[in-house]
PQR file of N, CA, C, O and H, with PARSE charges and radii, in Angstrom:
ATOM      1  N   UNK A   1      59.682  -7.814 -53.218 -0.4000 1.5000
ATOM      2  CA  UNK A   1      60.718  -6.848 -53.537 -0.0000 2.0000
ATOM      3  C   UNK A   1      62.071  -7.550 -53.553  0.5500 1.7000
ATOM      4  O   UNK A   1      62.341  -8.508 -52.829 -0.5500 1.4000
ATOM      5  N   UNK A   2      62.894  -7.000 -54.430 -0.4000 1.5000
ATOM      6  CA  UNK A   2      64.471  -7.780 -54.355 -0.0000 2.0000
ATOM      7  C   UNK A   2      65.318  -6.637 -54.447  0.5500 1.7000
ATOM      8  O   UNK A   2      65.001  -5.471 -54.684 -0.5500 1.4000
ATOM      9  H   UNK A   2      62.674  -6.221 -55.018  0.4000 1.0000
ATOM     10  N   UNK A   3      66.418  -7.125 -54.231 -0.4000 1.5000
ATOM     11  CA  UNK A   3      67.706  -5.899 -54.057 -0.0000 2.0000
ATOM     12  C   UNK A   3      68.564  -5.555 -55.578  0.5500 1.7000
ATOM     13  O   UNK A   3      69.262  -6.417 -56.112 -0.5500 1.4000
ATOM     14  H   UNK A   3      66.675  -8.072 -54.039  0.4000 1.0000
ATOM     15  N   UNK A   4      68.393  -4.227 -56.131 -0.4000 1.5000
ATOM     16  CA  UNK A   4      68.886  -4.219 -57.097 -0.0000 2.0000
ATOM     17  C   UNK A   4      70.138  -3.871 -57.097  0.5500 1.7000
ATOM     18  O   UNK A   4      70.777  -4.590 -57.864 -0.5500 1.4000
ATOM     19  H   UNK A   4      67.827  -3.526 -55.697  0.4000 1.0000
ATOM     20  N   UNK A   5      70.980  -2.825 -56.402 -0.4000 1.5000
ATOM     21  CA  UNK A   5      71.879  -2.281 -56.668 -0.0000 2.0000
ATOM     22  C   UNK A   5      72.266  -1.720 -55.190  0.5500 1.7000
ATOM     23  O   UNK A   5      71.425  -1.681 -54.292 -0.5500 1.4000
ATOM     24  H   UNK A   5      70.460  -2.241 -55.778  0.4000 1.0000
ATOM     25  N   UNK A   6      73.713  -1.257 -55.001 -0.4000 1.5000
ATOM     26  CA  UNK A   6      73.990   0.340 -54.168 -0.0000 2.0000
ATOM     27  C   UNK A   6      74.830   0.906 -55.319  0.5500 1.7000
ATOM     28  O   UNK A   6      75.560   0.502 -56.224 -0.5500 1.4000
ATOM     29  H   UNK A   6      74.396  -1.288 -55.731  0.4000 1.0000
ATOM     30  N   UNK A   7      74.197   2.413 -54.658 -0.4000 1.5000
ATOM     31  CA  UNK A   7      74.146   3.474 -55.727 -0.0000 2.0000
ATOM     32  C   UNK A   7      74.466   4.434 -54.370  0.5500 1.7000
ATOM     33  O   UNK A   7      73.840   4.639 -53.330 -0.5500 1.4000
ATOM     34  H   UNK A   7      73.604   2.741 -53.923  0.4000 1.0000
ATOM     35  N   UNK A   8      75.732   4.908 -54.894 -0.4000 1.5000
ATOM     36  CA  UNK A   8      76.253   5.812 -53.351 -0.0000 2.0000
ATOM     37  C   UNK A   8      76.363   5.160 -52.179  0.5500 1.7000
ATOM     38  O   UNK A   8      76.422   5.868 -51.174 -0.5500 1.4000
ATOM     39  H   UNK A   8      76.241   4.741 -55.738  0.4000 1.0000
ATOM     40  N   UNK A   9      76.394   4.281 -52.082 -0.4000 1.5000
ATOM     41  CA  UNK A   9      76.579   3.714 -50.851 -0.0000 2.0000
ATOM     42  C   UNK A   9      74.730   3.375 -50.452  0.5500 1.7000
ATOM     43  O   UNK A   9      74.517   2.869 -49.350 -0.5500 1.4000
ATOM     44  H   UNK A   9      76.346   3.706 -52.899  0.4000 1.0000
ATOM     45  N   UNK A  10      73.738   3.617 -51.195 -0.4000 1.5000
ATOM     46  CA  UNK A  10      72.589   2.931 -50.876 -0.0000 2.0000
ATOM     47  C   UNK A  10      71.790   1.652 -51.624  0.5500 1.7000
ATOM     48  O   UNK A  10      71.581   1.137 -52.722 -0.5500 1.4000
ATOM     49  H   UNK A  10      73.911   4.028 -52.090  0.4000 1.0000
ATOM     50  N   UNK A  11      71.540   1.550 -50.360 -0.4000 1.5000
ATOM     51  CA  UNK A  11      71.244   0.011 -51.057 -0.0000 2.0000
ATOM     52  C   UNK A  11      69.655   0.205 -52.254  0.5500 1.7000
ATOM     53  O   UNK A  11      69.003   1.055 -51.648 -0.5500 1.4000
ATOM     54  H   UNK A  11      71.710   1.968 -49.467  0.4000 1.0000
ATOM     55  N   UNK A  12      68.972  -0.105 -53.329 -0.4000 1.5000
ATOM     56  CA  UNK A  12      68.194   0.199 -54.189 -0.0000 2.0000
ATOM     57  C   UNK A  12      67.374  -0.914 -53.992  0.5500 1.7000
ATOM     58  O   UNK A  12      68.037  -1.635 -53.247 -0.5500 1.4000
ATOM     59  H   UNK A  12      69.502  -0.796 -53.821  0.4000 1.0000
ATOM     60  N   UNK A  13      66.245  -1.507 -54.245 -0.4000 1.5000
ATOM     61  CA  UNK A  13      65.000  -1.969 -53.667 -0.0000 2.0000
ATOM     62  C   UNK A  13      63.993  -2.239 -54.546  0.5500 1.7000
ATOM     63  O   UNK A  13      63.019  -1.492 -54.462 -0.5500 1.4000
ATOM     64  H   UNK A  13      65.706  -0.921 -54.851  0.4000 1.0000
ATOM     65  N   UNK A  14      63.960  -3.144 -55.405 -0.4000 1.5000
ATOM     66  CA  UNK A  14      62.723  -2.962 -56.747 -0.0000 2.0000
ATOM     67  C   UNK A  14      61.193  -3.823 -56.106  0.5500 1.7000
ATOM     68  O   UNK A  14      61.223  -4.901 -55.513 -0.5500 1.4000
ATOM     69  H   UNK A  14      64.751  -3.751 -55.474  0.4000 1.0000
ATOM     70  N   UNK A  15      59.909  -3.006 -56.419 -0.4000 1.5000
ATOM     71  CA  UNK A  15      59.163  -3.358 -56.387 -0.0000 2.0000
ATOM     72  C   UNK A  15      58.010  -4.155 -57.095  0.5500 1.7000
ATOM     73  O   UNK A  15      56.936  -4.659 -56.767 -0.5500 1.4000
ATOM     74  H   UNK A  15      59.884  -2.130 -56.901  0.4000 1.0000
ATOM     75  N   UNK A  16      58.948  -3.985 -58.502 -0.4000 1.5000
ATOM     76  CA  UNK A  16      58.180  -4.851 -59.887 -0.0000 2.0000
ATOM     77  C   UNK A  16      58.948  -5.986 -59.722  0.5500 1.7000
ATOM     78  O   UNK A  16      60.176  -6.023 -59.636 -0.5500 1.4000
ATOM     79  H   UNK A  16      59.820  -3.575 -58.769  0.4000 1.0000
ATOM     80  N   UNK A  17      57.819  -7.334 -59.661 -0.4000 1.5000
ATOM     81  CA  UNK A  17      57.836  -8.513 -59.121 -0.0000 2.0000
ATOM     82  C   UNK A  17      58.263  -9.217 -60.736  0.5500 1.7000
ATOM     83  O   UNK A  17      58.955 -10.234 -60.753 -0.5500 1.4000
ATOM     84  H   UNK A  17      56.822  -7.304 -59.731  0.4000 1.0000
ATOM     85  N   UNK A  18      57.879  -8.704 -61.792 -0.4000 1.5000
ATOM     86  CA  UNK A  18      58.196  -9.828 -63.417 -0.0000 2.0000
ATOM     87  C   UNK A  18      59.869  -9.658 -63.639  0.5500 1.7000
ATOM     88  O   UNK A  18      60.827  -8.912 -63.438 -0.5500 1.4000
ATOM     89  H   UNK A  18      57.316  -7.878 -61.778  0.4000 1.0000
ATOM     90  N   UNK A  19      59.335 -11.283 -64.364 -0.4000 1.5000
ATOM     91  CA  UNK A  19      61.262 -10.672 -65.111 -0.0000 2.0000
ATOM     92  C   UNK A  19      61.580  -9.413 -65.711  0.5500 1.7000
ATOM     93  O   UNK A  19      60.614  -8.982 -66.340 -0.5500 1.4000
ATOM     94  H   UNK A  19      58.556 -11.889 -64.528  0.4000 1.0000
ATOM     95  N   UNK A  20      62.618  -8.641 -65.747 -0.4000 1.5000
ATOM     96  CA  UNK A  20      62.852  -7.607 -66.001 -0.0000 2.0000
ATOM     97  C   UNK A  20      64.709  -7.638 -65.553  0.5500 1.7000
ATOM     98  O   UNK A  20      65.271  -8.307 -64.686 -0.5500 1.4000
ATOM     99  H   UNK A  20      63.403  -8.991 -65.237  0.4000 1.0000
ATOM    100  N   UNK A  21      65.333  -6.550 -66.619 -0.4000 1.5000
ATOM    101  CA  UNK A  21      66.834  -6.711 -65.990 -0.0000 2.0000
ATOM    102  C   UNK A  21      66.364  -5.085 -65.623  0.5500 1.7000
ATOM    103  O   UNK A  21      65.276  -4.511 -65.676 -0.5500 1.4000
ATOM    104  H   UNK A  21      64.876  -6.007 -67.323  0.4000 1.0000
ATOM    105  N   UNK A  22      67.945  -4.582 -65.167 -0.4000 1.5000
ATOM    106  CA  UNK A  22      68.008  -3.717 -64.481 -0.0000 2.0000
ATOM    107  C   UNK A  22      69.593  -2.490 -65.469  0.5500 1.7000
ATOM    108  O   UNK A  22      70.755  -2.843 -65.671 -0.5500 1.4000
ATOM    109  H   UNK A  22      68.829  -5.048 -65.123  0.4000 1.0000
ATOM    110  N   UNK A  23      69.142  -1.562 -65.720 -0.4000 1.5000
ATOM    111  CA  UNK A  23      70.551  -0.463 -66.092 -0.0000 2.0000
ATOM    112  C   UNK A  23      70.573   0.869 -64.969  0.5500 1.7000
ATOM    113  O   UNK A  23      69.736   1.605 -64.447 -0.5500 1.4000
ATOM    114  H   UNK A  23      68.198  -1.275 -65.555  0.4000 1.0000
ATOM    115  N   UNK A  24      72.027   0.696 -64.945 -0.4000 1.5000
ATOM    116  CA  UNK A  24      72.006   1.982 -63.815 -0.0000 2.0000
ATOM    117  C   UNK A  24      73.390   2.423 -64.290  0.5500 1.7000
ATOM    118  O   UNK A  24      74.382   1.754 -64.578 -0.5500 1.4000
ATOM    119  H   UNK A  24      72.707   0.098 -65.369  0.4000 1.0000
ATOM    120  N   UNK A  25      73.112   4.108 -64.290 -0.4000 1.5000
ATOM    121  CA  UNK A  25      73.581   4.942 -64.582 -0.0000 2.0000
ATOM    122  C   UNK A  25      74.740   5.637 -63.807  0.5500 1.7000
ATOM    123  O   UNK A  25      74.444   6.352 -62.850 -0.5500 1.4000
ATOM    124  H   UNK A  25      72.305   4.652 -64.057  0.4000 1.0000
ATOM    125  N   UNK A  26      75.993   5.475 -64.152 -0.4000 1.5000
ATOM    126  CA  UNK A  26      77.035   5.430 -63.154 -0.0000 2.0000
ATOM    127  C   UNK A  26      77.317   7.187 -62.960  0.5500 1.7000
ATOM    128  O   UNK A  26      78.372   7.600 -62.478 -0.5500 1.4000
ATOM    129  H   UNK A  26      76.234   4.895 -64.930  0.4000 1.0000
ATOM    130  N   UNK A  27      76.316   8.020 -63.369 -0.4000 1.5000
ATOM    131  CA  UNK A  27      76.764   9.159 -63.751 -0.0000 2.0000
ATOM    132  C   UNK A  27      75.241  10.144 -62.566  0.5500 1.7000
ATOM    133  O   UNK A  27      75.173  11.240 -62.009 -0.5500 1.4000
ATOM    134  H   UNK A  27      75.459   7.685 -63.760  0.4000 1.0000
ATOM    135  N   UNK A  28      74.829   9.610 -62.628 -0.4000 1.5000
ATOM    136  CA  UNK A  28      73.055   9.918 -61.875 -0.0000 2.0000
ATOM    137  C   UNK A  28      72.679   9.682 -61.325  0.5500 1.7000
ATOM    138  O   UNK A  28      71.962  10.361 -60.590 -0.5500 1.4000
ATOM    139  H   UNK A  28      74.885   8.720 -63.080  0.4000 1.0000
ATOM    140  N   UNK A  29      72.998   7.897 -61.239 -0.4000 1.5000
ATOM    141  CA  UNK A  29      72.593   7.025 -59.976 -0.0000 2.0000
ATOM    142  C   UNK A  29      71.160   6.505 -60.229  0.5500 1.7000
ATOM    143  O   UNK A  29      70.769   5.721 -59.364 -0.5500 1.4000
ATOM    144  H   UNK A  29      73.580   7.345 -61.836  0.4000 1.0000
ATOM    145  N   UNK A  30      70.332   6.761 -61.184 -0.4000 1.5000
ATOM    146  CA  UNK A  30      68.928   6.066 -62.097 -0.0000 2.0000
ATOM    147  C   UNK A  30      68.903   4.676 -62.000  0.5500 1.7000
ATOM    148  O   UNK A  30      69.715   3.859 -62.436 -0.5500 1.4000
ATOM    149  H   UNK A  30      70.650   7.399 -61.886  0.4000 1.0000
ATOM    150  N   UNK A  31      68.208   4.563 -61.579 -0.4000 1.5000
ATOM    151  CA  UNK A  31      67.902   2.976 -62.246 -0.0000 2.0000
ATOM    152  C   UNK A  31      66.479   2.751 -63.154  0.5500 1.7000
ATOM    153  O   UNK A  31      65.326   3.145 -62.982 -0.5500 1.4000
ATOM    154  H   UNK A  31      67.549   5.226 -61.224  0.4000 1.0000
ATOM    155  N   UNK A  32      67.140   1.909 -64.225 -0.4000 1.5000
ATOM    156  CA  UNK A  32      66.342   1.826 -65.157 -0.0000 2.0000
ATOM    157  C   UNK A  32      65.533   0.605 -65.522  0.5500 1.7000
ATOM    158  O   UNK A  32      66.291  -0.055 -66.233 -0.5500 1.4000
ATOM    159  H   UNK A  32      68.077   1.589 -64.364  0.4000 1.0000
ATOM    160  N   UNK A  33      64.487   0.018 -65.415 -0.4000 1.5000
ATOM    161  CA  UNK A  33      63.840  -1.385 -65.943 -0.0000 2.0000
ATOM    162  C   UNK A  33      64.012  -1.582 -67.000  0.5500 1.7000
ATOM    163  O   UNK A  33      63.689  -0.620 -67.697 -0.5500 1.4000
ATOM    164  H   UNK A  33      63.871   0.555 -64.837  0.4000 1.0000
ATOM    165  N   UNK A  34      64.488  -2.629 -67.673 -0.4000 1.5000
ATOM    166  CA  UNK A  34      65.042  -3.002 -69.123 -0.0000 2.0000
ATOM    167  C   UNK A  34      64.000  -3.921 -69.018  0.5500 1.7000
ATOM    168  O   UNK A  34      63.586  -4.513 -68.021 -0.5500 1.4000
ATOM    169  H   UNK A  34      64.750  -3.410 -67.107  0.4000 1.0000
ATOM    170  N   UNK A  35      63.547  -3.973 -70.440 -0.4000 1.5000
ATOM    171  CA  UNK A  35      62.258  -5.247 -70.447 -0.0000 2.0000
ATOM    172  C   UNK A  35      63.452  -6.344 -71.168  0.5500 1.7000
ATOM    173  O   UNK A  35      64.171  -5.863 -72.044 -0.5500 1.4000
ATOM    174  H   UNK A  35      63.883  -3.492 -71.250  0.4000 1.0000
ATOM    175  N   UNK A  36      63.644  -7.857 -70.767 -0.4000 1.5000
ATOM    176  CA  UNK A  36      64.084  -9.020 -70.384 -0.0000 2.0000
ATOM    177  C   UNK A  36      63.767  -9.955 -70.405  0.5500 1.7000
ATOM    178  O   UNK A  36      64.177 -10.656 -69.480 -0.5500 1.4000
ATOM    179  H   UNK A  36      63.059  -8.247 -70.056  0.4000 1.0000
ATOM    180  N   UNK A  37      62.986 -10.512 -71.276 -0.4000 1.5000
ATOM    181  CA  UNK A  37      61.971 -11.849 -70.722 -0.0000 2.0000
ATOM    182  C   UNK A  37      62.786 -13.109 -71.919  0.5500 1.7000
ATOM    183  O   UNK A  37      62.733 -14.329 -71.760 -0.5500 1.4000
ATOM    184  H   UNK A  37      62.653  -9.942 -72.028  0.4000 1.0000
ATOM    185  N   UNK A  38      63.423 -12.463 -72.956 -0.4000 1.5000
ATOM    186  CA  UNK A  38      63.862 -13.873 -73.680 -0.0000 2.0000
ATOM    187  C   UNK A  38      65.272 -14.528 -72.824  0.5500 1.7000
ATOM    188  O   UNK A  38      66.171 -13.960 -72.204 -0.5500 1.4000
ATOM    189  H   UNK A  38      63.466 -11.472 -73.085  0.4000 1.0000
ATOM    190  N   UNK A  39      65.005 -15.947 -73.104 -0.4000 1.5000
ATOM    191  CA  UNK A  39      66.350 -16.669 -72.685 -0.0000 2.0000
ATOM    192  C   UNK A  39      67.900 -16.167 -72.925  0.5500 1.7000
ATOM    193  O   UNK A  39      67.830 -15.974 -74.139 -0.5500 1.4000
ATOM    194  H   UNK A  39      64.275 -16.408 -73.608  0.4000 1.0000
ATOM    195  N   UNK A  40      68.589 -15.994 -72.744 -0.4000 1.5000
ATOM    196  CA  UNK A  40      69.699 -15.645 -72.916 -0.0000 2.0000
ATOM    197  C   UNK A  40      70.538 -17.081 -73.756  0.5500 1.7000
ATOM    198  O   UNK A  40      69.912 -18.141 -73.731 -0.5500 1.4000
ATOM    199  H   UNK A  40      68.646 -16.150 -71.758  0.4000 1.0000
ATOM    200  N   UNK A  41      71.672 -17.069 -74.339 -0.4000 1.5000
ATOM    201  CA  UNK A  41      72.171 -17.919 -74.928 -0.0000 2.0000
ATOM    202  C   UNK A  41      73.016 -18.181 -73.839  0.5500 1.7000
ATOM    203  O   UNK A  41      73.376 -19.313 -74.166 -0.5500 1.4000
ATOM    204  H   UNK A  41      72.181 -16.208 -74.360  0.4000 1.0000
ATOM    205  N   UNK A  42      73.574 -17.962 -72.818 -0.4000 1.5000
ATOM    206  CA  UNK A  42      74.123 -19.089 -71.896 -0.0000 2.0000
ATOM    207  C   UNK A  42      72.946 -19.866 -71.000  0.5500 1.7000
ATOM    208  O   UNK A  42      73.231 -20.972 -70.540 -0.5500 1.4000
ATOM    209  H   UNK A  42      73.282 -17.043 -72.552  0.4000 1.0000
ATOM    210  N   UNK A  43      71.369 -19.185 -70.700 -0.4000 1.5000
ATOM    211  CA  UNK A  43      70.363 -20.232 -70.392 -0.0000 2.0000
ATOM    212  C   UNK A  43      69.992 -21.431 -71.081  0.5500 1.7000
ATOM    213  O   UNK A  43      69.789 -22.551 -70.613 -0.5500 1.4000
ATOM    214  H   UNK A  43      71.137 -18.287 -71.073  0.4000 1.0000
ATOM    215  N   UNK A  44      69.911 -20.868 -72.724 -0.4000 1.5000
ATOM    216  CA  UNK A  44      69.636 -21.905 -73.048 -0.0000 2.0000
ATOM    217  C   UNK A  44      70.808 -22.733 -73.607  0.5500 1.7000
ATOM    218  O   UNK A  44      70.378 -23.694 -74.246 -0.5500 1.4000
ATOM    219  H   UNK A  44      70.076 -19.958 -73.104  0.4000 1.0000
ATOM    220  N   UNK A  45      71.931 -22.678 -73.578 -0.4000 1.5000
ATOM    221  CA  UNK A  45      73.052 -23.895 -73.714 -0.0000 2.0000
ATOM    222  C   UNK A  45      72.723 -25.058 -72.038  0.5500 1.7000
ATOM    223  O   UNK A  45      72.750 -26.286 -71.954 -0.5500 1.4000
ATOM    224  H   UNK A  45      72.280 -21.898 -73.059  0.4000 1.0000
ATOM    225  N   UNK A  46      72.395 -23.836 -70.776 -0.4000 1.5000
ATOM    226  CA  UNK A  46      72.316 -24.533 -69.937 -0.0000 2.0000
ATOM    227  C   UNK A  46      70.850 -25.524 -69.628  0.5500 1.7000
ATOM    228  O   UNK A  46      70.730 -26.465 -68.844 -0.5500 1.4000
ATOM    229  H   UNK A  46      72.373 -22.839 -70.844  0.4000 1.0000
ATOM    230  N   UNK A  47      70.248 -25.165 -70.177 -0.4000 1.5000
ATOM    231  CA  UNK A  47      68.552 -25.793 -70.706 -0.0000 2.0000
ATOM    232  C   UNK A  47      69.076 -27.149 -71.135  0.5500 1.7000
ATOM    233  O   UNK A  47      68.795 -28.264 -70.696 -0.5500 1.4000
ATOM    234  H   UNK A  47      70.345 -24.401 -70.814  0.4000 1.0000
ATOM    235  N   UNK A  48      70.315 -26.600 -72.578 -0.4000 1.5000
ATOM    236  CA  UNK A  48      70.383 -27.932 -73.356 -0.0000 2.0000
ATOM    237  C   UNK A  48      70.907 -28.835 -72.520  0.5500 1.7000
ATOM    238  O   UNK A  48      70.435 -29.963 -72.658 -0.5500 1.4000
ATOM    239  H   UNK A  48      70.543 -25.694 -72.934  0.4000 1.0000
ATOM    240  N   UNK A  49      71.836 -28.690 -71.588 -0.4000 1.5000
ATOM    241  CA  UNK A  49      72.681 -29.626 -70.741 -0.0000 2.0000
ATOM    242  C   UNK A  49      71.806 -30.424 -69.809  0.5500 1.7000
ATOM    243  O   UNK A  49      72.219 -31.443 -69.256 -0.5500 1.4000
ATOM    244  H   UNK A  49      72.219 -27.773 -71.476  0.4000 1.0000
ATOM    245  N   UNK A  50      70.195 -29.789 -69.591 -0.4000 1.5000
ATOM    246  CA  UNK A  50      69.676 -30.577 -68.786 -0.0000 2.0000
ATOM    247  C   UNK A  50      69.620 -29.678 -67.543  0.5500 1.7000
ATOM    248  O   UNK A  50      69.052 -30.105 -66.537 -0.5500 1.4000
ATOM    249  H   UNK A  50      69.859 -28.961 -70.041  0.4000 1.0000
ATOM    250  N   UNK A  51      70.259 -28.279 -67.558 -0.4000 1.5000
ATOM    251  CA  UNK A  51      70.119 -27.453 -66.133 -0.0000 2.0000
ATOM    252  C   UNK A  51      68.423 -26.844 -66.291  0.5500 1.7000
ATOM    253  O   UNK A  51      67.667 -26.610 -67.234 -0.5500 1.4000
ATOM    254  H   UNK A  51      70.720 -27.933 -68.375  0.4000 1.0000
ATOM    255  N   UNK A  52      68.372 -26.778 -65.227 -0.4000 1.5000
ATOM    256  CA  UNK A  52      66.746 -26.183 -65.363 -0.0000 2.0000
ATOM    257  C   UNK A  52      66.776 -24.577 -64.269  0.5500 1.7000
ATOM    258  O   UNK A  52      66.951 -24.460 -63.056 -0.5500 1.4000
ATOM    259  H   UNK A  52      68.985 -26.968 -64.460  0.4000 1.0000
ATOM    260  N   UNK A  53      66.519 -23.522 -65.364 -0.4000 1.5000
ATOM    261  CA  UNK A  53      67.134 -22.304 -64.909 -0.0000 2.0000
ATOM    262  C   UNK A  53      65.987 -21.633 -63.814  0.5500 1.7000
ATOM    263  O   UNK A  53      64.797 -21.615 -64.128 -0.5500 1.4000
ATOM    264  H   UNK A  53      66.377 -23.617 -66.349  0.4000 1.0000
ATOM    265  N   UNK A  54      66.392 -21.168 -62.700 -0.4000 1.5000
ATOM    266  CA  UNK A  54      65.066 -20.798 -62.218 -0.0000 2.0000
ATOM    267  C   UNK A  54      64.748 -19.791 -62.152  0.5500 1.7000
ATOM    268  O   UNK A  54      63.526 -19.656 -62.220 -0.5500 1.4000
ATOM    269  H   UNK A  54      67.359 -21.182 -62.446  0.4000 1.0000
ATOM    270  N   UNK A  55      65.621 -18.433 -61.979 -0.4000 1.5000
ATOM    271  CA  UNK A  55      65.841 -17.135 -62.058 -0.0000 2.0000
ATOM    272  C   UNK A  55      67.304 -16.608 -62.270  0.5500 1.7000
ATOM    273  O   UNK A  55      68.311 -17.315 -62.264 -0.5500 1.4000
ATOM    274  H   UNK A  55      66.614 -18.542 -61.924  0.4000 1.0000
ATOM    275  N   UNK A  56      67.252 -15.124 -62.476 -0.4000 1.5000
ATOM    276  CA  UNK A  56      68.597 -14.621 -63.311 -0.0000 2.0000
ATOM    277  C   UNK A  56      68.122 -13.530 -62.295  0.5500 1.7000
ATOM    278  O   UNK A  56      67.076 -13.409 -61.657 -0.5500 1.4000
ATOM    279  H   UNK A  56      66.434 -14.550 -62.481  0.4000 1.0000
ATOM    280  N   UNK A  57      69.478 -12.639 -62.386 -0.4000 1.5000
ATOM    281  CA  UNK A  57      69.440 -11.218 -62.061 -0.0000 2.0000
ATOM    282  C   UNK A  57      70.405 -10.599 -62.785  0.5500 1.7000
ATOM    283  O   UNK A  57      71.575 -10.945 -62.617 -0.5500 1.4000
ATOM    284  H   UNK A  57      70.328 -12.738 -62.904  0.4000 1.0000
ATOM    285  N   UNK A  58      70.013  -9.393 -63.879 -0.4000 1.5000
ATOM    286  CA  UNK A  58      70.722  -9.183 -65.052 -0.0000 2.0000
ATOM    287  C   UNK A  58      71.074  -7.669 -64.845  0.5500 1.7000
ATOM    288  O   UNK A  58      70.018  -7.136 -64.506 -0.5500 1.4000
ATOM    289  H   UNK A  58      69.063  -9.113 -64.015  0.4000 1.0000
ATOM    290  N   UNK A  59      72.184  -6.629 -64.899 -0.4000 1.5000
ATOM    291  CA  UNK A  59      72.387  -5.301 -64.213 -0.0000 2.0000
ATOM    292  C   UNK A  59      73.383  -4.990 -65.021  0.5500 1.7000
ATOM    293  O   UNK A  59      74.495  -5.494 -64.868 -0.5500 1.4000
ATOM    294  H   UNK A  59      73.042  -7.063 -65.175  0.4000 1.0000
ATOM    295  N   UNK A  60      73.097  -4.078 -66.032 -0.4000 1.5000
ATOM    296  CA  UNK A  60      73.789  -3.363 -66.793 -0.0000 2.0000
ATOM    297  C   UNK A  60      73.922  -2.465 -66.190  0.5500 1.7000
ATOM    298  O   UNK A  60      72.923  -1.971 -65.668 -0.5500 1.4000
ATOM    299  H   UNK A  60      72.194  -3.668 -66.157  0.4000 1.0000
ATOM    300  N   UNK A  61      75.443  -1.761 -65.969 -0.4000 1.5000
ATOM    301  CA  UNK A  61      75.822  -0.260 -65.760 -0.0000 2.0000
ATOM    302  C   UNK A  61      76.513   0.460 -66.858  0.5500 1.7000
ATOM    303  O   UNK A  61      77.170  -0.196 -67.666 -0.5500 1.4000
ATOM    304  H   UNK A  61      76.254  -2.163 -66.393  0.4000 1.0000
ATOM    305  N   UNK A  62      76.414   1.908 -66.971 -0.4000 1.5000
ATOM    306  CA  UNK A  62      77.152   2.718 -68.303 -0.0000 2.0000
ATOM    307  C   UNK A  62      76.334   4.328 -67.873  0.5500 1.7000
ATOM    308  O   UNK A  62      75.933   4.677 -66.762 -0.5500 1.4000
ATOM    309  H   UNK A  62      75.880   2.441 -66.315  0.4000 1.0000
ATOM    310  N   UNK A  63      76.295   4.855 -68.778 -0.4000 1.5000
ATOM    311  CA  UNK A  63      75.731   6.370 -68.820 -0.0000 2.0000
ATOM    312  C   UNK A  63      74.519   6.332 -69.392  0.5500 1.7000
ATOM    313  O   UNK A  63      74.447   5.848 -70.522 -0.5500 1.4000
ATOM    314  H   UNK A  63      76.621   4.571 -69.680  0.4000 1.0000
ATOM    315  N   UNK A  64      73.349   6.815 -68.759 -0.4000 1.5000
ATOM    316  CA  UNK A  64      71.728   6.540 -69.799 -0.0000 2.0000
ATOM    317  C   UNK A  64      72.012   8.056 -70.436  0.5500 1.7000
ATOM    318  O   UNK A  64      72.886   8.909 -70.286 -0.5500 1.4000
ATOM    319  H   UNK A  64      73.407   7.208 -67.841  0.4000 1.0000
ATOM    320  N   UNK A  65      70.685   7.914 -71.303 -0.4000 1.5000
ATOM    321  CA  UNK A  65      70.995   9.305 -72.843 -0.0000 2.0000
ATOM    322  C   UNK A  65      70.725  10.832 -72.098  0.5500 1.7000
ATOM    323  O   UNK A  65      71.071  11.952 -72.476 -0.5500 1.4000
ATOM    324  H   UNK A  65      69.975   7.221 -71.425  0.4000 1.0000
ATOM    325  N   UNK A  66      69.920  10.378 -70.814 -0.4000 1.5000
ATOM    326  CA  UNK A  66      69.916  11.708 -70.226 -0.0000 2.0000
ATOM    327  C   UNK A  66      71.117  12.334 -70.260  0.5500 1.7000
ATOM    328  O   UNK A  66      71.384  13.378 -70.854 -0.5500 1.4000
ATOM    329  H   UNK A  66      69.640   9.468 -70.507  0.4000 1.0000
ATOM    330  N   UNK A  67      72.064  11.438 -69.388 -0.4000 1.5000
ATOM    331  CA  UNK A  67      73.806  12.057 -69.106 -0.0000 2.0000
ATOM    332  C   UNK A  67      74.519  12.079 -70.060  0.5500 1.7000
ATOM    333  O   UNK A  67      75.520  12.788 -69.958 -0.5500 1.4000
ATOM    334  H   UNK A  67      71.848  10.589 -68.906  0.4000 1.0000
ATOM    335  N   UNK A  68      74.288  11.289 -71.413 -0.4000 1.5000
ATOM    336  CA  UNK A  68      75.004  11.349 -72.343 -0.0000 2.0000
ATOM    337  C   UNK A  68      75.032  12.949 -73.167  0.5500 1.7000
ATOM    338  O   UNK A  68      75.972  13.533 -73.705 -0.5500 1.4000
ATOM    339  H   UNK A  68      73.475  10.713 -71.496  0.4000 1.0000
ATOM    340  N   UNK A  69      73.309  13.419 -72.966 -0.4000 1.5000
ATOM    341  CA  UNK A  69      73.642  14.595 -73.886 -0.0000 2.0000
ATOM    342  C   UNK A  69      74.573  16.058 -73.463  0.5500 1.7000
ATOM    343  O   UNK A  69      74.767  16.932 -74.308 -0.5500 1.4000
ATOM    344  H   UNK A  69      72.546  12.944 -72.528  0.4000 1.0000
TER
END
């Protein structure tokens, strides 16, 4: 398990172990699994340099379409 977020003052807790980023909803407090698995273009500039990436933790926040409608 790893630590995703606080949301109200609580701390959030994910139990899906694969890459995956994370969106949370500043309006609901949701958290959402974003599927994530390609390199990002600052990994792989850092690939090219010779860095060897080992993990990311990626956390979009905004409003999901529930709250939007």
């Amino acid at each position: 398990m790893r630590y995703v977020a606080t949301v109200d003052g609580e701390e959030r807790i994910d139990g899906r172990t694969d890459p995956h980023a994370h969106f949370v909803c500043n309006k609901c407090g949701r958290i959402y699994d974003v599927e994530d698995t390609k390199p990002t273009a600052a990994e792989t500039a850092l690939m090219g340099d010779g860095f060897s990436v080992e993990s990311r933790s990626v956390t979009y926040y905004g409003v999901c379409g529930k709250c939007c409608k």
